[in-house]
DOLO-490437 format. One record per residue (C-alpha): residue number from 0; residue in one letter; x, y, z. Coordinates in nm, 3 decimals, always signed. Layout:
<seq NUM&type a&c1 X&c2 Y&c3 Z>
...
This chain:
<seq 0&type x&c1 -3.126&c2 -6.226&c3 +0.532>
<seq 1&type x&c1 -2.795&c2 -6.191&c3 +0.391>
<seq 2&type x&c1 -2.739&c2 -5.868&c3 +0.516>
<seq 3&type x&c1 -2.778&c2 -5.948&c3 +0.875>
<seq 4&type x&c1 -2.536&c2 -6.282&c3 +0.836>
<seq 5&type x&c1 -2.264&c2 -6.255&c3 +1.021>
<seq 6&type x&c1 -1.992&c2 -6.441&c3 +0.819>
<seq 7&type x&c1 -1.706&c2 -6.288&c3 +0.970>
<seq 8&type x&c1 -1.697&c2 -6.295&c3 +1.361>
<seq 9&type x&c1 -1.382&c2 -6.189&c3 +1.491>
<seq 10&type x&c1 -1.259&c2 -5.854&c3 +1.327>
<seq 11&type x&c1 -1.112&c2 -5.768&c3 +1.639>
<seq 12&type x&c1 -0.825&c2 -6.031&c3 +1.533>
<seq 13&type x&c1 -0.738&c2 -5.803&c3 +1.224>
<seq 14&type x&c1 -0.724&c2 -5.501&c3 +1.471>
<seq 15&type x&c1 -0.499&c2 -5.688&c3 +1.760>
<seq 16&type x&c1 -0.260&c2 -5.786&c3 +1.484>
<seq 17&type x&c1 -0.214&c2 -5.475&c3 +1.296>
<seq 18&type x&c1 -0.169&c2 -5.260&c3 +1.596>
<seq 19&type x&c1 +0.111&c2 -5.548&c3 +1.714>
<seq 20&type x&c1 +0.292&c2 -5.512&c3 +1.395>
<seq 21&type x&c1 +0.246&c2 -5.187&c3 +1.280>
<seq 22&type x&c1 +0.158&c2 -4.990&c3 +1.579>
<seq 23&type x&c1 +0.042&c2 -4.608&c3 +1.451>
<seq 24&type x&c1 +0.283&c2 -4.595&c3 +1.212>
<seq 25&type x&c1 +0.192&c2 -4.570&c3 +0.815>
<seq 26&type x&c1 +0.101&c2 -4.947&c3 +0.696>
<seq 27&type x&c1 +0.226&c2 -5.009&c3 +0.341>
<seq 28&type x&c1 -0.062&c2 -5.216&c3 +0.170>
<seq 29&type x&c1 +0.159&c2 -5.528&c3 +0.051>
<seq 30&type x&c1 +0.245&c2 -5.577&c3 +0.409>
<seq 31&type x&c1 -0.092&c2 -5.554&c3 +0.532>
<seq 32&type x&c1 -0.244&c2 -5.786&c3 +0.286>
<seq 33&type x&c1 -0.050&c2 -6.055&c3 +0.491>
<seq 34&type x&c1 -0.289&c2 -5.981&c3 +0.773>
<seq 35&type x&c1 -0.601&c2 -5.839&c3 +0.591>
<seq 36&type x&c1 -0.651&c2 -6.050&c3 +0.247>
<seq 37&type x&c1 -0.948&c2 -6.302&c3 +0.310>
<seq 38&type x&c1 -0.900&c2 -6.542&c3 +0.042>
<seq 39&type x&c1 -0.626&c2 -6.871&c3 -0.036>
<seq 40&type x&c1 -0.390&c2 -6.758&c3 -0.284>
<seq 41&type x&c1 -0.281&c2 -6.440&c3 -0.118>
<seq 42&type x&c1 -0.073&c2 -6.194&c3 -0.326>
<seq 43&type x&c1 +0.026&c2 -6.439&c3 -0.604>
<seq 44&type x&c1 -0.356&c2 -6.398&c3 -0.725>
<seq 45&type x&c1 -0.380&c2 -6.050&c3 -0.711>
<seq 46&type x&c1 -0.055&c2 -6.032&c3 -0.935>
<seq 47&type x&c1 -0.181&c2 -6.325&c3 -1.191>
<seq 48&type x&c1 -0.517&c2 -6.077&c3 -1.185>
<seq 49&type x&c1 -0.377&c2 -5.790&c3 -1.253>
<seq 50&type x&c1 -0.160&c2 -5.930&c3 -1.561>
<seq 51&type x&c1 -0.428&c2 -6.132&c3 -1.698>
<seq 52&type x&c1 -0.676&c2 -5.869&c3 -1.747>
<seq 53&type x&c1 -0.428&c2 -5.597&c3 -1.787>
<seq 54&type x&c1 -0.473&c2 -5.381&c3 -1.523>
<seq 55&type x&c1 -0.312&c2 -5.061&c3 -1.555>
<seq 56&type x&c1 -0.382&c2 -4.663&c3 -1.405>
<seq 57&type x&c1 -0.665&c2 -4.609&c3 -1.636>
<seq 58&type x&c1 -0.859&c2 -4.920&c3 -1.503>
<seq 59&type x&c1 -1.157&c2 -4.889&c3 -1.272>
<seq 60&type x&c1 -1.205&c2 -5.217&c3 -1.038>
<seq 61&type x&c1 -1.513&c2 -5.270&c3 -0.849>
<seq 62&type x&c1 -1.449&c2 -5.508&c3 -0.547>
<seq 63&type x&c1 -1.796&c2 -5.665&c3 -0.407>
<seq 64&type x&c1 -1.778&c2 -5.851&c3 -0.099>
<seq 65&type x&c1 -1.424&c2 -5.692&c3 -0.020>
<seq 66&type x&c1 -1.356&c2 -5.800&c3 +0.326>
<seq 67&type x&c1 -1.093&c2 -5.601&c3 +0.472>
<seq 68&type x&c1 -1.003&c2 -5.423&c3 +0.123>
<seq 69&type x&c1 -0.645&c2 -5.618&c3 +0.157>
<seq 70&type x&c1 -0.701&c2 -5.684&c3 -0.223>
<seq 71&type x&c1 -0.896&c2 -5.388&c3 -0.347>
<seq 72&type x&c1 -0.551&c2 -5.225&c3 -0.177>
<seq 73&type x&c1 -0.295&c2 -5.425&c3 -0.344>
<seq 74&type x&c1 -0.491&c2 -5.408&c3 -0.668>
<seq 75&type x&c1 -0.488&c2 -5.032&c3 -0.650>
<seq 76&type x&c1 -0.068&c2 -5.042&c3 -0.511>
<seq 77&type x&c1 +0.018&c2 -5.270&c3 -0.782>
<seq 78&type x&c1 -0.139&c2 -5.142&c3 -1.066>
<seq 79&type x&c1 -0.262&c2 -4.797&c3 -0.984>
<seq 80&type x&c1 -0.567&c2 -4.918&c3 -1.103>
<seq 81&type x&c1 -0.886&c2 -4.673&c3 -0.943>
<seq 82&type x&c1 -1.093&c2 -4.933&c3 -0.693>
<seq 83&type x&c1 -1.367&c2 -4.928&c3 -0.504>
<seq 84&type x&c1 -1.434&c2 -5.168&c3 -0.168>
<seq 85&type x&c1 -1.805&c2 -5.246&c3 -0.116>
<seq 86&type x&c1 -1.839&c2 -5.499&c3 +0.195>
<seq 87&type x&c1 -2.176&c2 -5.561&c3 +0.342>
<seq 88&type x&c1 -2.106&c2 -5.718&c3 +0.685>
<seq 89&type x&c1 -2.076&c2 -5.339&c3 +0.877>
<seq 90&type x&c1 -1.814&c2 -5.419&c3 +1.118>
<seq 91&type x&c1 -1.552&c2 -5.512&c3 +0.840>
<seq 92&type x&c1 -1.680&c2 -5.278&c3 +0.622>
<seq 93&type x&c1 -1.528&c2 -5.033&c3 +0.922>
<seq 94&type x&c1 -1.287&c2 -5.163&c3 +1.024>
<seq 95&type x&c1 -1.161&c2 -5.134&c3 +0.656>
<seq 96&type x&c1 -1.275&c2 -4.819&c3 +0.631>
<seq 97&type x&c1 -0.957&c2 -4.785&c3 +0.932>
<seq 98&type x&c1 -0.681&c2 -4.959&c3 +0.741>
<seq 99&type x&c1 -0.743&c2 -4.794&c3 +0.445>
């Protein structure tokens, strides 16, 4: 049942606004995660993550239920850490797929 929730309803929101600030020009990840980062504490989090657990270029982060990939992207920017994005709902899984 899970798989067919959709949690998530307007990714065309995420689209309108990136293409408004960014237009087709390369997107540098910290700036996206302003638009595409799904959770509260925005980048302050990610940083507190990444020094708490010590992320660094050898580290491999798995990122379930990744939304946009706005933090598996500033995880990987930040600390060069290797991630991978695995979102379930199909339209944000693509439309990350797009930013990234």
């Amino acid at each position: 049942a899970i798989k067919t929730m959709k949690l998530y309803t307007h990714v065309e929101r995420i689209q309108r606004e990136v293409k408004s600030r960014f237009g087709s020009e390369a997107i540098d990840p910290i700036a996206l995660s302003e638009i595409d980062c799904m959770h509260y504490e925005g980048n302050d989090a990610i940083k507190d993550v990444i020094q708490a657990i010590n992320l660094n270029s050898s580290s491999k982060v798995l990122d379930v239920g990744s939304g946009f990939g706005g933090v598996a992207r500033v995880l990987s920017a930040q600390s060069k850490c290797t991630t991978v994005a695995m979102e379930l709902q199909s339209d944000i899984h693509n439309c990350a797929e797009d930013l990234s």
